[in-house]
N, CA, C and O atoms as CSV, one atom per row, in Angstrom:
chain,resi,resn,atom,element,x,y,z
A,1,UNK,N,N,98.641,-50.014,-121.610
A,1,UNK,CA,C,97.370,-50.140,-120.933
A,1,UNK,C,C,97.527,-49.832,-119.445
A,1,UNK,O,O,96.531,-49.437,-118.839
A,2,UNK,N,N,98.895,-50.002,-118.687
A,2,UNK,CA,C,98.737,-49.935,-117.415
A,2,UNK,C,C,99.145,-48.589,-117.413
A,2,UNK,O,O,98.800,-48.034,-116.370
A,3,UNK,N,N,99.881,-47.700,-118.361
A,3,UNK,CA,C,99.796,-46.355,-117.493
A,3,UNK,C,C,98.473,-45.522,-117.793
A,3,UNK,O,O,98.116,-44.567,-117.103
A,4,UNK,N,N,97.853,-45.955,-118.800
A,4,UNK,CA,C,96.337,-45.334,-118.673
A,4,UNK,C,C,95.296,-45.933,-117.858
A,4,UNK,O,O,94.143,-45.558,-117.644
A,5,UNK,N,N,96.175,-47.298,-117.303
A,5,UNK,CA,C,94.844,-47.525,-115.731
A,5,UNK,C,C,96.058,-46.828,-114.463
A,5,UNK,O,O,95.619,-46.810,-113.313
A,6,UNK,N,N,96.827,-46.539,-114.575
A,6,UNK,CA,C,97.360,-45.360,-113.334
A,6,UNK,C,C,96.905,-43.981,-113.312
A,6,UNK,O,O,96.553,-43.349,-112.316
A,7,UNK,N,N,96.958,-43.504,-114.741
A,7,UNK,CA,C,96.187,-42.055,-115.372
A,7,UNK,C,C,94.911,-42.102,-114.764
A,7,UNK,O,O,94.645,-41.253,-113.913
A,8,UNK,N,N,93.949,-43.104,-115.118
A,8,UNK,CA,C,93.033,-43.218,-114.407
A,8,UNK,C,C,92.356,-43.025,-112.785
A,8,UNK,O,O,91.332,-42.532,-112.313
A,9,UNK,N,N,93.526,-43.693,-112.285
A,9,UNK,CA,C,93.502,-43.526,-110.718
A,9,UNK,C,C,93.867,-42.912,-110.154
A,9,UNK,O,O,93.779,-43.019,-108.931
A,10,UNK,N,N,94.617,-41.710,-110.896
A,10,UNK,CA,C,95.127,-40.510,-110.706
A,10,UNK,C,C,94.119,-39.313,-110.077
A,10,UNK,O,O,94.106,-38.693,-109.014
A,11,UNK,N,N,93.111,-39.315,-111.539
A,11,UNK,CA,C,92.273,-38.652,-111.633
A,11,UNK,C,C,91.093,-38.967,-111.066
A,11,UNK,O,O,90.286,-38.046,-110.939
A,12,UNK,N,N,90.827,-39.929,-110.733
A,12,UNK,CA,C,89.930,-40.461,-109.214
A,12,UNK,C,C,90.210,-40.106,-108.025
A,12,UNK,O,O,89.492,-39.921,-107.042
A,13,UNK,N,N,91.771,-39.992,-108.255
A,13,UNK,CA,C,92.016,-39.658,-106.480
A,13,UNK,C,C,91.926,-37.781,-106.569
A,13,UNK,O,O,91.512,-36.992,-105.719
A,14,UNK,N,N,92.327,-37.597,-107.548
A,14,UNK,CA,C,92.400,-35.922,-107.463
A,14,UNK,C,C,90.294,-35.291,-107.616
A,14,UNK,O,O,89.720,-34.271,-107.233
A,15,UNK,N,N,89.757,-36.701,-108.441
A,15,UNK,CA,C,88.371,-35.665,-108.507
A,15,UNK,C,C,87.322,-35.932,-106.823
A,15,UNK,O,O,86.373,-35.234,-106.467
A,16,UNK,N,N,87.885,-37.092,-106.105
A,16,UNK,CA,C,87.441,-37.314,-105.331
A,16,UNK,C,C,87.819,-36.659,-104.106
A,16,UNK,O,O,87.073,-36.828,-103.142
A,17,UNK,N,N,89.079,-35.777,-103.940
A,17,UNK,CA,C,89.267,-35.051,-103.072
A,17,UNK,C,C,88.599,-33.622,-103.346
A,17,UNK,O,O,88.431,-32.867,-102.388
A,18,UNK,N,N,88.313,-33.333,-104.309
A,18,UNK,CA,C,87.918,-32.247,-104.581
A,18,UNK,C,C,86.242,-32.334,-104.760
A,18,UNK,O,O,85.644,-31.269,-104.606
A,19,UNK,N,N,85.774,-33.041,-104.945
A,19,UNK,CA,C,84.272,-33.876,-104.679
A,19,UNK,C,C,83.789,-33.294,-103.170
A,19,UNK,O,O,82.625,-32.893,-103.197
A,20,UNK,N,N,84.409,-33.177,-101.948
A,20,UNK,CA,C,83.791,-33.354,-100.889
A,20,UNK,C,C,83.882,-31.795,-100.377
A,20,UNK,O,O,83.147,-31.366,-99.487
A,21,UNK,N,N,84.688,-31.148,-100.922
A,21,UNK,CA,C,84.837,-29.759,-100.657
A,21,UNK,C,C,83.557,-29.107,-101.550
A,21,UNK,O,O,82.979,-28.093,-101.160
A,22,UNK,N,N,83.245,-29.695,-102.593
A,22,UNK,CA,C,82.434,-29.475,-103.499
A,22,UNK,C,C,81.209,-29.205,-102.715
A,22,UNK,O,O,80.697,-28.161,-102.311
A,23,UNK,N,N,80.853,-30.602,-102.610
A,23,UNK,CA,C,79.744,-30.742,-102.223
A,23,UNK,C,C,79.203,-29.775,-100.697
A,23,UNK,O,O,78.083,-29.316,-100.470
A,24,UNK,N,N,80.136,-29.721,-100.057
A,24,UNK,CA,C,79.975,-28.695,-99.070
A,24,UNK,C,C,79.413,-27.005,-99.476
A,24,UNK,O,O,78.704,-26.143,-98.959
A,25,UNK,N,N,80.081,-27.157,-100.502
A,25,UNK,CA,C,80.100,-25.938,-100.917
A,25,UNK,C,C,78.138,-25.178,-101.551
A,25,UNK,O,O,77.387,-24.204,-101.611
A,26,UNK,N,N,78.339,-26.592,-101.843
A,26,UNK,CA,C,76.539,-26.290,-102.554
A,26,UNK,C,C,75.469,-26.793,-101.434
A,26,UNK,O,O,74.257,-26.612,-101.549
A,27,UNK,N,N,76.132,-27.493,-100.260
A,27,UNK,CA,C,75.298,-27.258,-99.279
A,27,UNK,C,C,74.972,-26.199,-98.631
A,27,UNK,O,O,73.850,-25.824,-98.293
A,28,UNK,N,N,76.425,-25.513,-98.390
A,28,UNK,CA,C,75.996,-24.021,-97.999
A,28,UNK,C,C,75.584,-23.243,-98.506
A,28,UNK,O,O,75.116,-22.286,-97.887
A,29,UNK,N,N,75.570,-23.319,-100.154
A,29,UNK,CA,C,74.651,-21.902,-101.277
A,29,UNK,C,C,73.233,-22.299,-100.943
A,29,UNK,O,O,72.473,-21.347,-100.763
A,30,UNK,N,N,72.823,-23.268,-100.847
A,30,UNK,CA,C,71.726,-24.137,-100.354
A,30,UNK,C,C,71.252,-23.213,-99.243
A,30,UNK,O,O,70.312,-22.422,-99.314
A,31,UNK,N,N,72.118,-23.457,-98.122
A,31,UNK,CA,C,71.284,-23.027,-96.898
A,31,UNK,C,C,71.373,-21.549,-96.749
A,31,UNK,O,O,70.644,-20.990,-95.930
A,32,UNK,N,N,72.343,-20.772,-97.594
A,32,UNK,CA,C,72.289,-19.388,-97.917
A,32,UNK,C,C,70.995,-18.982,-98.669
A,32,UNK,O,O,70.370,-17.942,-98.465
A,33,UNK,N,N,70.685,-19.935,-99.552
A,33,UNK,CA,C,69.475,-19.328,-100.891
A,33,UNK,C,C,67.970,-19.615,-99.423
A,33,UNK,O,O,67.134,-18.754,-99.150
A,34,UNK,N,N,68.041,-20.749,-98.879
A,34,UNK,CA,C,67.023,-20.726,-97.952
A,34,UNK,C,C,67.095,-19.812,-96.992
A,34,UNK,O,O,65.936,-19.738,-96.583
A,35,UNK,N,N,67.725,-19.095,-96.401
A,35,UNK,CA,C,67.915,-17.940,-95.308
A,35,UNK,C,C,68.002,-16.909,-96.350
A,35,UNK,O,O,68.095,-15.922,-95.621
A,36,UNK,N,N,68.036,-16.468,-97.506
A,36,UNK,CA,C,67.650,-15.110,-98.100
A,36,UNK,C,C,65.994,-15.237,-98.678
A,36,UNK,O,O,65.261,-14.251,-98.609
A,37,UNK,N,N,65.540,-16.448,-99.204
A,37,UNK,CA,C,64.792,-16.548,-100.019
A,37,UNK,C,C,63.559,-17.618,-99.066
A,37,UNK,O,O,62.923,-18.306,-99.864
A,38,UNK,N,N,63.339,-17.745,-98.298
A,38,UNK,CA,C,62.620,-18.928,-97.392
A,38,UNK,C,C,62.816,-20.134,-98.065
A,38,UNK,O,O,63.768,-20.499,-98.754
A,39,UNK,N,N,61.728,-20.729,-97.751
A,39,UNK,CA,C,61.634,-22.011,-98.546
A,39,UNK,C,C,61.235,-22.057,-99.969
A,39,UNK,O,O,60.085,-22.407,-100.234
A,40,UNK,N,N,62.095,-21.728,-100.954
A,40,UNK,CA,C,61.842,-21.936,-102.193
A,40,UNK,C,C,61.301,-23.176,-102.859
A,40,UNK,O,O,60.861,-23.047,-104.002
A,41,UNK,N,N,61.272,-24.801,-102.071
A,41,UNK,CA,C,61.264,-26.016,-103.117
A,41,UNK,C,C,59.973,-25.969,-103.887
A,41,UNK,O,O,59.955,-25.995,-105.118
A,42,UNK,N,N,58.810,-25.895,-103.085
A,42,UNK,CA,C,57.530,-25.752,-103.438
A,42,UNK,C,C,57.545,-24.623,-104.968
A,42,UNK,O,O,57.323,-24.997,-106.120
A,43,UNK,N,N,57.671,-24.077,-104.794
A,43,UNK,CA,C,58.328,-23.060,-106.461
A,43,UNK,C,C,59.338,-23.684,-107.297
A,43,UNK,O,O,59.411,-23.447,-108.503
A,44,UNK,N,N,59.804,-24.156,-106.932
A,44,UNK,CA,C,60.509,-25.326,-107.475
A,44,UNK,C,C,60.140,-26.470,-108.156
A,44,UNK,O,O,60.345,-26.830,-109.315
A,45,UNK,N,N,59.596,-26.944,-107.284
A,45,UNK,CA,C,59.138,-28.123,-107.686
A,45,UNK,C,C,57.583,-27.858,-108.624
A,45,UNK,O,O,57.416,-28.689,-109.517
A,46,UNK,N,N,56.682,-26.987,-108.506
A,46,UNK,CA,C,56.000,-26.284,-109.426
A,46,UNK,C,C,56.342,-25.797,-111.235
A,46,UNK,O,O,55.727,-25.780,-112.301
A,47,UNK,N,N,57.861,-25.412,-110.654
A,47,UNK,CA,C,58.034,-24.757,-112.345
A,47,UNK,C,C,58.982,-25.894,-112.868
A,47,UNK,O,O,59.687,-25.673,-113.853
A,48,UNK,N,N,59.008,-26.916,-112.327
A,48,UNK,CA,C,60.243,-28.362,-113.297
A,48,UNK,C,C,58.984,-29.104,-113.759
A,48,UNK,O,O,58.053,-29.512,-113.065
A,49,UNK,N,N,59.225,-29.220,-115.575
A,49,UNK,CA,C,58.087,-29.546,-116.281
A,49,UNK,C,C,58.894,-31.219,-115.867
A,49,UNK,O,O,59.876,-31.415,-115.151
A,50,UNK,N,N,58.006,-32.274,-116.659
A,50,UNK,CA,C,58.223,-33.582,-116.583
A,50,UNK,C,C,59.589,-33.912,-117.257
A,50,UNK,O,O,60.204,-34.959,-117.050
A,51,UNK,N,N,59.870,-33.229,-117.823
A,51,UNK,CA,C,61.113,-33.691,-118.977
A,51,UNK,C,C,62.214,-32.220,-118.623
A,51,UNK,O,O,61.976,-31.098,-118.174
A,52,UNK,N,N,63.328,-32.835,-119.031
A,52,UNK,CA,C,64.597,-32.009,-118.596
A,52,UNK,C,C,65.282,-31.770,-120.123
A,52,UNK,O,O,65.080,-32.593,-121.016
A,53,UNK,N,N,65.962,-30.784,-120.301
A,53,UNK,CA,C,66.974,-30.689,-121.398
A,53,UNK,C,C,68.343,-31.080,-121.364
A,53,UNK,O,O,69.099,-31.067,-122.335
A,54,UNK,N,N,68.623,-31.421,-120.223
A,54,UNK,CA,C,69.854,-31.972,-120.014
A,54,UNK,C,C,69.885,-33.617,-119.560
A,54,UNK,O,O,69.204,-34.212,-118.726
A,55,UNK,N,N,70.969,-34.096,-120.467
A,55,UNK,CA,C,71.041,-35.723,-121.000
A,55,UNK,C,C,72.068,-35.818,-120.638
A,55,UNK,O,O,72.786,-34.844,-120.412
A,56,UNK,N,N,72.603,-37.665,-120.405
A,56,UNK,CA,C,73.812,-38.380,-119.967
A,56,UNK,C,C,73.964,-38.934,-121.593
A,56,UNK,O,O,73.225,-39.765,-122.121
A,57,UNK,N,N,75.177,-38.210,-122.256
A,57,UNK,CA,C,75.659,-38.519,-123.235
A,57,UNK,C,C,76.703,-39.857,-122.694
A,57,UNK,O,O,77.370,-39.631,-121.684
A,58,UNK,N,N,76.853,-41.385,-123.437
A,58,UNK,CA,C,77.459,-41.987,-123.595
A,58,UNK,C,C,78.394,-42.264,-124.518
A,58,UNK,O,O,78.090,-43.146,-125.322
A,59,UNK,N,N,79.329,-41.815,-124.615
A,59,UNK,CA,C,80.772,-42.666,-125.623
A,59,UNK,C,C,81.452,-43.567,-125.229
A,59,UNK,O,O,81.125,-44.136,-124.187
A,60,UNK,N,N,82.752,-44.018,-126.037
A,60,UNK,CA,C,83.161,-44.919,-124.767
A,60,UNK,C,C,84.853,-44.347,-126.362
A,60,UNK,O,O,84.674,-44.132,-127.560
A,61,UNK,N,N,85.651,-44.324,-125.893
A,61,UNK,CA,C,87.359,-44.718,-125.905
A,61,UNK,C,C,87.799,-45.427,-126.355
A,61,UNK,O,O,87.009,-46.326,-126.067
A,62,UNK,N,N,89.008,-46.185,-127.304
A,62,UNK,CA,C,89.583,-47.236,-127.456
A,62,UNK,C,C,91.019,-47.004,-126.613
A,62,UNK,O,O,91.781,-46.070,-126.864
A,63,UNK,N,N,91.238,-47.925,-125.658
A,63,UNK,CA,C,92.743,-47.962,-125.070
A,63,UNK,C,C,93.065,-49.173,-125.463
A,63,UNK,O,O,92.163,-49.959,-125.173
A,64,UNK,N,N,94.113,-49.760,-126.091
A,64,UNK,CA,C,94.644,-50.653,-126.115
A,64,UNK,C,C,93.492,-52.221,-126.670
A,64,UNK,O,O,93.605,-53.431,-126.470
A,65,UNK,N,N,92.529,-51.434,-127.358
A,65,UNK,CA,C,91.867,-52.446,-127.752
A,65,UNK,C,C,90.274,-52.606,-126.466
A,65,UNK,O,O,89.189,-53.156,-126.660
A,66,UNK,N,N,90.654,-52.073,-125.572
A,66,UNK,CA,C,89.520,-52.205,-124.609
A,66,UNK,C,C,88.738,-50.760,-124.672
A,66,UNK,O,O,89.278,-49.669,-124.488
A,67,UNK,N,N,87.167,-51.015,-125.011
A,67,UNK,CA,C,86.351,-50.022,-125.177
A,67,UNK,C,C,86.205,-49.665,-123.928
A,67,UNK,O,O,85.955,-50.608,-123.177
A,68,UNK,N,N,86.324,-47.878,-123.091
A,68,UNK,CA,C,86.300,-47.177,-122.211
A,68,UNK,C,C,85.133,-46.266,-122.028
A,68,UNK,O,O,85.228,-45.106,-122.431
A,69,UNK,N,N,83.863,-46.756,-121.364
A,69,UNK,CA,C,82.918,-45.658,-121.823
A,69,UNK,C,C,83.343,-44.360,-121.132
A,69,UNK,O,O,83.957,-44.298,-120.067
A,70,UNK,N,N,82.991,-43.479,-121.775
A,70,UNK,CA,C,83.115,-41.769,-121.067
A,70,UNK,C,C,81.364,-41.718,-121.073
A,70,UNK,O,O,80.589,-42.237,-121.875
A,71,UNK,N,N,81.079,-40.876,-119.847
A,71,UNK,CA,C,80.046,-40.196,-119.539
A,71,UNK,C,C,79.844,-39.002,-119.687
A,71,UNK,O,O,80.775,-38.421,-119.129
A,72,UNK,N,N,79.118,-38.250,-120.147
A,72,UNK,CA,C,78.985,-36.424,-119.671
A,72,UNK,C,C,78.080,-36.437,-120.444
A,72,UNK,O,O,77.635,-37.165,-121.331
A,73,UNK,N,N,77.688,-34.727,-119.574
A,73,UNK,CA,C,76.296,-34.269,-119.844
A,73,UNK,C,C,76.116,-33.671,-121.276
A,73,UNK,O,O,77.031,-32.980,-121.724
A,74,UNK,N,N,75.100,-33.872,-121.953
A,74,UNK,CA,C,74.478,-33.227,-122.470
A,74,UNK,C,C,73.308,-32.232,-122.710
A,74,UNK,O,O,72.301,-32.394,-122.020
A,75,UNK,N,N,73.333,-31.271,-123.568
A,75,UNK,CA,C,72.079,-30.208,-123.524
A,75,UNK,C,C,72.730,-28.851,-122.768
A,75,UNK,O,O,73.898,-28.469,-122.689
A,76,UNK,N,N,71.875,-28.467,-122.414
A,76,UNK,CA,C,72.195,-27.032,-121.636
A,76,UNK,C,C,72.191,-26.877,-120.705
A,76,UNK,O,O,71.510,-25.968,-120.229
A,77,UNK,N,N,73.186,-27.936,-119.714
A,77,UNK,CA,C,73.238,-27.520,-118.845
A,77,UNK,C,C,73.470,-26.401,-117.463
A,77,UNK,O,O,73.332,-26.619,-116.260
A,78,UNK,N,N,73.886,-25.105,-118.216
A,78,UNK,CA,C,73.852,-24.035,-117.583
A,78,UNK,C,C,72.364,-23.290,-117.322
A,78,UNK,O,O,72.064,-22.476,-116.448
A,79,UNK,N,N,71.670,-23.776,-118.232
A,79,UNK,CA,C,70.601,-22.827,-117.841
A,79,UNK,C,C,70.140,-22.418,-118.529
A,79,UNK,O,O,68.912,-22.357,-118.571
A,80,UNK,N,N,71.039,-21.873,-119.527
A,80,UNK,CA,C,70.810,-20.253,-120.059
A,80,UNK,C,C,68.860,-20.742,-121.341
A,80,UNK,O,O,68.193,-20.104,-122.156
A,81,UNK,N,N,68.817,-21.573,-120.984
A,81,UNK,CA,C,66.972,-21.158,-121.935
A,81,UNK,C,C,66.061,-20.828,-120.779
A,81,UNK,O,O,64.849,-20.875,-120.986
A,82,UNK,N,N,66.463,-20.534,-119.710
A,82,UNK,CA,C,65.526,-19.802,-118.414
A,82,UNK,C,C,64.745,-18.358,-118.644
A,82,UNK,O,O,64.381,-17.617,-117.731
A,83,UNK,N,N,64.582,-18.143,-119.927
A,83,UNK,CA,C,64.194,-16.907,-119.976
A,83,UNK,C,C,63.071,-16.779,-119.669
A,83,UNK,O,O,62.534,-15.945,-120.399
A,84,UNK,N,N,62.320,-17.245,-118.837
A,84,UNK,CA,C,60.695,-16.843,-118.863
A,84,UNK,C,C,60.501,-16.585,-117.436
A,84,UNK,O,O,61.409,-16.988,-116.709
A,85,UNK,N,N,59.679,-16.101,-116.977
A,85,UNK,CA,C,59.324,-15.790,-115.545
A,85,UNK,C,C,59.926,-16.268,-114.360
A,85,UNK,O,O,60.165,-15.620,-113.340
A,86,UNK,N,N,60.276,-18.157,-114.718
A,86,UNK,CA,C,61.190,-18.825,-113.533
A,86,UNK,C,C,62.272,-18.412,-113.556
A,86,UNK,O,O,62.871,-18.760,-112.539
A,87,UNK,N,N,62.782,-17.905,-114.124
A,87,UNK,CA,C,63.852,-17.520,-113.733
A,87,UNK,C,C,64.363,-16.263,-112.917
A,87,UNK,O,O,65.516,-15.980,-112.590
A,88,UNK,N,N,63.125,-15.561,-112.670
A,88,UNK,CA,C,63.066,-14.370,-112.017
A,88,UNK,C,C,62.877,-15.329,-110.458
A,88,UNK,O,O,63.302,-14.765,-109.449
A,89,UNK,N,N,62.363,-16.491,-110.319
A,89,UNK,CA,C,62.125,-16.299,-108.967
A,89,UNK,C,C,62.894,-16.100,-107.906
A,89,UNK,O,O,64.124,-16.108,-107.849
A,90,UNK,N,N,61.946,-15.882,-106.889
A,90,UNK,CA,C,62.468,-14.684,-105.708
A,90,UNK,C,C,63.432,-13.562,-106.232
A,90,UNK,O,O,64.504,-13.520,-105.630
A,91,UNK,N,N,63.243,-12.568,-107.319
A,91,UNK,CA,C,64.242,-11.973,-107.537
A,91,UNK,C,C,64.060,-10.971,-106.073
A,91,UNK,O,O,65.177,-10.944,-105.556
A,92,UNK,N,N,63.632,-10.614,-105.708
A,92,UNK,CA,C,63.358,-9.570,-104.778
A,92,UNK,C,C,63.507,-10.260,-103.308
A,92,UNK,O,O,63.607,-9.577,-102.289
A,93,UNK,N,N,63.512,-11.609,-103.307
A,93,UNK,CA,C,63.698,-12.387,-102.113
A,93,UNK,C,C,65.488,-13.625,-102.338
A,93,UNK,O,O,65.525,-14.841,-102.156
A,94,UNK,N,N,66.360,-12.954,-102.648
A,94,UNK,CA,C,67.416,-13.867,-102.834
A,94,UNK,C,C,67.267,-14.479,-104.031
A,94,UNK,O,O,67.564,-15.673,-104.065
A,95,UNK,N,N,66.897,-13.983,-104.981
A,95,UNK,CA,C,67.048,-14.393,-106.534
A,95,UNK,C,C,68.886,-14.878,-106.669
A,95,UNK,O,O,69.492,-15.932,-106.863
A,96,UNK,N,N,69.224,-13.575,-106.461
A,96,UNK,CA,C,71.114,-14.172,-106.235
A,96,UNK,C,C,71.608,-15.504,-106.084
A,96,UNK,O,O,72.148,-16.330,-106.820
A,97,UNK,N,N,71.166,-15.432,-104.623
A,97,UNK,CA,C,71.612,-16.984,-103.698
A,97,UNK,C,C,71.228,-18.148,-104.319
A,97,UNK,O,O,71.826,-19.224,-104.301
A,98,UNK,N,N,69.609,-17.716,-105.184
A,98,UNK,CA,C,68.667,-19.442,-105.464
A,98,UNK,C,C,70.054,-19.591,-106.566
A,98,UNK,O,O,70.802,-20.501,-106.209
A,99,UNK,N,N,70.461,-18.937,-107.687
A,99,UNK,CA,C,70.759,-18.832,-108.718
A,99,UNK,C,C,72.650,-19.448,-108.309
A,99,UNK,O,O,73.317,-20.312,-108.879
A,100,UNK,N,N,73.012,-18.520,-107.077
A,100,UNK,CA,C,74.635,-19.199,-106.810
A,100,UNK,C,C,74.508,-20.923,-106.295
A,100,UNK,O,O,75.360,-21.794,-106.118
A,101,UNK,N,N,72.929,-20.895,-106.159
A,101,UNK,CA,C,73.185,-22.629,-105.399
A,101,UNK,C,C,73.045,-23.282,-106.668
A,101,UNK,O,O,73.808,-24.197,-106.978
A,102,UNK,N,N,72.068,-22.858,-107.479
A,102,UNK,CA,C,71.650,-24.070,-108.608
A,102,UNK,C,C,73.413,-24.157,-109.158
A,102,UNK,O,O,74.032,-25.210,-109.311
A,103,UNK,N,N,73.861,-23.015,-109.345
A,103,UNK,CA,C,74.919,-23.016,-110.134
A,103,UNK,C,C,76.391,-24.168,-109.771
A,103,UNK,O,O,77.308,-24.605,-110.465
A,104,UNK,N,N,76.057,-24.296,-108.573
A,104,UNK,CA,C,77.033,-24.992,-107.251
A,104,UNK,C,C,76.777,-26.234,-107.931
A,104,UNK,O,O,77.671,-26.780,-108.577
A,105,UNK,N,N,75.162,-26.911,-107.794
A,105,UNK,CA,C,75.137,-28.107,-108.056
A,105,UNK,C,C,75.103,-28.170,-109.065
A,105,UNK,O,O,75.430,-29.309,-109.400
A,106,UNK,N,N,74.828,-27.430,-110.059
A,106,UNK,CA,C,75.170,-27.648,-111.416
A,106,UNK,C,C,76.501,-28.187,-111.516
A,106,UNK,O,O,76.502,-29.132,-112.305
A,107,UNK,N,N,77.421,-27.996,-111.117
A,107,UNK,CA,C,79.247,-27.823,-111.267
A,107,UNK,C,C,79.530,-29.261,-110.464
A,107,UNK,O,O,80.374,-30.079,-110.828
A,108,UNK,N,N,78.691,-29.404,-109.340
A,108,UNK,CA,C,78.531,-30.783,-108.371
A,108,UNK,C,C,78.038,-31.871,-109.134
A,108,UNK,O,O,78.709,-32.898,-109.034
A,109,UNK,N,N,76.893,-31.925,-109.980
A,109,UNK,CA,C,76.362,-32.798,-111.145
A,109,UNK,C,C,77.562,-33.197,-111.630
A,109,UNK,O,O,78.325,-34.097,-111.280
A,110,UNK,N,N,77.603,-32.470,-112.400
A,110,UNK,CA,C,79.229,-32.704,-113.441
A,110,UNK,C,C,80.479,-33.074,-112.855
A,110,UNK,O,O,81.353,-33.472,-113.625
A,111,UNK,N,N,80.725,-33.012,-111.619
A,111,UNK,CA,C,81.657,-33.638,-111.174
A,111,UNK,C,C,81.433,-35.296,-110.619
A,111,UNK,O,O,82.242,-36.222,-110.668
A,112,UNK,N,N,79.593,-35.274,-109.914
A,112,UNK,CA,C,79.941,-36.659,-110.197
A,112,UNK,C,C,79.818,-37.382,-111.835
A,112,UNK,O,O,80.395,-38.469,-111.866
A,113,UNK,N,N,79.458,-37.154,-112.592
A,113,UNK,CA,C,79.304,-37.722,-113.805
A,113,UNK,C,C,80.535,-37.967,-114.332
A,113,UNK,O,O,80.644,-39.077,-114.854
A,114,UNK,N,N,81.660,-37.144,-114.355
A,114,UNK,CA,C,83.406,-37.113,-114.242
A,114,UNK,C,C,83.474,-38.218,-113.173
A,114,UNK,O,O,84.351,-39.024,-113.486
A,115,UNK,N,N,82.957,-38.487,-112.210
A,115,UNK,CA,C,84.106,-39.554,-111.559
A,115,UNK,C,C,83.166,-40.617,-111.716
A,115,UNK,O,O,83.896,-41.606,-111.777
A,116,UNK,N,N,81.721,-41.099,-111.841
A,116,UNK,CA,C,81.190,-42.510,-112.082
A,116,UNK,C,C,81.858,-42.845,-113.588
A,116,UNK,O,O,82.306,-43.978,-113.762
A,117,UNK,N,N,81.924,-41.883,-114.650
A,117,UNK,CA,C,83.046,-41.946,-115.816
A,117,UNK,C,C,84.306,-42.130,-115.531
A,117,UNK,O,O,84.889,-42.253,-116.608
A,118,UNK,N,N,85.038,-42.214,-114.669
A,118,UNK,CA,C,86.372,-42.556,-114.711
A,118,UNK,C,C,86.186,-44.182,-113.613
A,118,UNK,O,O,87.058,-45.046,-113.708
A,119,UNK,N,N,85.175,-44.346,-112.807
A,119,UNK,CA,C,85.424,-45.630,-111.756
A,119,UNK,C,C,84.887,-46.316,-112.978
A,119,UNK,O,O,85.565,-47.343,-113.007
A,120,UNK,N,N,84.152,-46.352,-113.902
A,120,UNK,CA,C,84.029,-47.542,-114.930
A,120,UNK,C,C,84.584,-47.326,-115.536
A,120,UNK,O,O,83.994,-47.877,-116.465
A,121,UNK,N,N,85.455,-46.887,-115.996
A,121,UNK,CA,C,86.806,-46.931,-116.629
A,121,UNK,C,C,87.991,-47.833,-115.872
A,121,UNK,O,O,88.626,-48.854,-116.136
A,122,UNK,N,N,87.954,-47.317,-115.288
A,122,UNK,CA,C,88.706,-48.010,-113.964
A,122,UNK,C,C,88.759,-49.058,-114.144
A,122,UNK,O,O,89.792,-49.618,-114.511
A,123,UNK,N,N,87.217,-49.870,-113.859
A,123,UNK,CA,C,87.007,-51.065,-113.584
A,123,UNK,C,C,86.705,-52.030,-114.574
A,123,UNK,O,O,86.751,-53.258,-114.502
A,124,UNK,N,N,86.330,-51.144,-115.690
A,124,UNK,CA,C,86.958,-51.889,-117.058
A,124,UNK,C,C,88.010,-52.736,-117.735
A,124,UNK,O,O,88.130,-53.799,-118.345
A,125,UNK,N,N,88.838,-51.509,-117.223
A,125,UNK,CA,C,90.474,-51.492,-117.575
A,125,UNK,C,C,90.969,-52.845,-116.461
A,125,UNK,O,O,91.827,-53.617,-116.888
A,126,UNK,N,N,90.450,-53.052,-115.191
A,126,UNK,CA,C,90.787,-53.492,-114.669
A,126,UNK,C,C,90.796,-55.064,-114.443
A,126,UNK,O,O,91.682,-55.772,-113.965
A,127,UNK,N,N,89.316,-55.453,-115.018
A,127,UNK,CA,C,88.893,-56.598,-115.511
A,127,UNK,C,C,89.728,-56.747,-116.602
A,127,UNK,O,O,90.377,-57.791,-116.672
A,128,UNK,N,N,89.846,-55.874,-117.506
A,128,UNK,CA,C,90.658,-56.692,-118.737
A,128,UNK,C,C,92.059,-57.387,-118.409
A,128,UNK,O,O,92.468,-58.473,-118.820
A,129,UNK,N,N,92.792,-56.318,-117.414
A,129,UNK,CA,C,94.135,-56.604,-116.920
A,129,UNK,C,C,94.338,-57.816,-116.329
A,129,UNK,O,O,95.320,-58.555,-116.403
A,130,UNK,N,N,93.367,-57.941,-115.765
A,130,UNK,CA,C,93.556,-59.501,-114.854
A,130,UNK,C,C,93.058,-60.658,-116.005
A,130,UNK,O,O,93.764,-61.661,-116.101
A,131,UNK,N,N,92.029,-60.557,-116.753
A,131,UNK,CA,C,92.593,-61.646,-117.787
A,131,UNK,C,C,93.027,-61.645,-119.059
A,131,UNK,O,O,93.408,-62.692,-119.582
């Protein structure tokens, strides 16, 4: 049990260093897609119906007798059922850029969902250890 709560904290420390470079990263596709494309949110926020196709699938692990939930996404999260008109937007105004940012935070989503899945793991594992 304790080298899969070190495994654990392993991979916290490695997704959390790589978390902040991340996130930079889709700030700037961000402010790239807005300097090719103006202010896109308003189009945005227009073509996101009430309901999403992408879900927080819950499982959970057996280690040593202690149930470990895992988190991750479910559905489609890439995209790919965009076939209808939104997905053209701004093609002629930074269609590219809107499309390299969603893609950024797409990859940013999933990384935090990977590490709130591993800190309750963590802290699972960790409660059990102490009693």
């Amino acid at each position: 049990m304790s080298k899969a709560f070190r495994d654990i904290m392993v991979k916290i420390l490695e997704t959390k260093k790589r978390m902040g470079k991340d996130y930079n990263e889709s700030l700037l596709a961000l402010a790239e897609a807005n300097f090719a494309a103006g202010d896109f949110s308003k189009a945005v926020f227009d073509s996101v119906g009430s309901r999403t196709n992408v879900k927080l699938n819950v499982t959970s692990d057996n280690v040593a007798g202690v149930h470990l939930p895992i988190f991750s996404l479910r559905g489609d999260a890439a995209g790919a059922g965009d076939s209808d008109d939104r997905s053209m937007l701004g093609l002629t105004g930074g269609g590219a850029a809107i499309q390299k940012c969603r893609d950024r935070f797409q990859k940013f989503l999933k990384m935090l969902i990977d590490i709130a899945s591993l800190q309750t793991q963590f802290i699972t594992l960790d409660e059990d250890i102490i009693f």
